[in-house]
N, C-alpha and C positions, 0 to 999 in steps of 0.2 A: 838778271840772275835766273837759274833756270839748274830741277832737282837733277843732279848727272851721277850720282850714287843713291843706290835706295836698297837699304839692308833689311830683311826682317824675320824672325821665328814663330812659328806656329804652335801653339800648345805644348812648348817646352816643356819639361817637366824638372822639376827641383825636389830631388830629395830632402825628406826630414832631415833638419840641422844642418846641412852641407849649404856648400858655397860652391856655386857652378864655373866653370872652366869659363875663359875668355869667350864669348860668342860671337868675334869679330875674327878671332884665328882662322887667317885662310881665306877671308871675303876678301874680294874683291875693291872696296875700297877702305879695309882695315887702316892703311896704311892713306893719306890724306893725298890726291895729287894737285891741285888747285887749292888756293887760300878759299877756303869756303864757313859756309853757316850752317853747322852744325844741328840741326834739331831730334829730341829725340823724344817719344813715350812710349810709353807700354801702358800693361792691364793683366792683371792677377785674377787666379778663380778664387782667392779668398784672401783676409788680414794675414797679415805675416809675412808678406815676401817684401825684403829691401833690394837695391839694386844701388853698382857704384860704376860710375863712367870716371874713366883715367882717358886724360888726350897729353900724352907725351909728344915733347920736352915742358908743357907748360906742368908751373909747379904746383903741385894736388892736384887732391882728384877734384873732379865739376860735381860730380855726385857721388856724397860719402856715406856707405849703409843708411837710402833713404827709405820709406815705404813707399808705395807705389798705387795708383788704383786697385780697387779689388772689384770693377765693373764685369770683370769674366764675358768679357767680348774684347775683339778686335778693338786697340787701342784709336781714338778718335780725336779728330782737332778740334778746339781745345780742353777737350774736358780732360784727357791723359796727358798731356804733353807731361814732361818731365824737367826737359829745359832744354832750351836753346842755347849756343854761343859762338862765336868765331872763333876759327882755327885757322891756323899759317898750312901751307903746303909740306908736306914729307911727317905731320905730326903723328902717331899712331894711336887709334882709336881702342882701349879696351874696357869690354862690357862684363860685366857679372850681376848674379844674384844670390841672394844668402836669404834661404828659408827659417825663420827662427818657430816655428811649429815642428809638433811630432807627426805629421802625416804629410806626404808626397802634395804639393801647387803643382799648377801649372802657370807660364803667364805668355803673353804674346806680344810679344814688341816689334819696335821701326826706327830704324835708323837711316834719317835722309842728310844726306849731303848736297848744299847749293852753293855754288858757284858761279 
């Protein structure tokens, strides 16, 4: 097995009380081509930012409005990891986050796909 997708965001930023747009729209391997091992973390500049991973057709989400590190560096293995799981081939991958604070996070995540 061997990482053949590798997603990630830089100092995102998330507004006060909003919930951010898919961060997978559009990448590259949003969409799953290989039955692969899913792992994912991040890292927040501060408490408050939750994060929810959808891997459709499987039923719910893998991560439902959890919180997330608030180490405010590049997310690391394994102190950030968030979770790991298997996914079938064609599944699509959707990432969000939901700020429940009144001032602007930022957070930085990874998303690898092995195969």
């Amino acid at each position: 097995m061997s990482v053949y997708g590798f997603m990630s965001g830089s100092a995102f930023s998330v507004a006060a009380n909003a919930v951010s747009t898919n961060q997978l729209a559009g990448q590259l391997y949003e969409f799953l081509q290989v039955r692969s091992l899913v792992r994912y973390r991040a890292a927040a500049s501060a408490a408050g930012l939750n994060t929810s991973l959808l891997c459709v057709p499987r039923p719910g989400p893998v991560v439902n409005d959890q919180p997330i590190s608030q180490a405010n560096r590049w997310p690391v293995l394994p102190d950030d990891l968030v979770t790991q799981f298997p996914a079938s081939a064609g599944s699509r991958l959707v990432l969000t986050f939901r700020n429940t604070t009144a001032g602007a996070l930022t957070v930085n995540w990874v998303l690898e796909t092995i195969g």
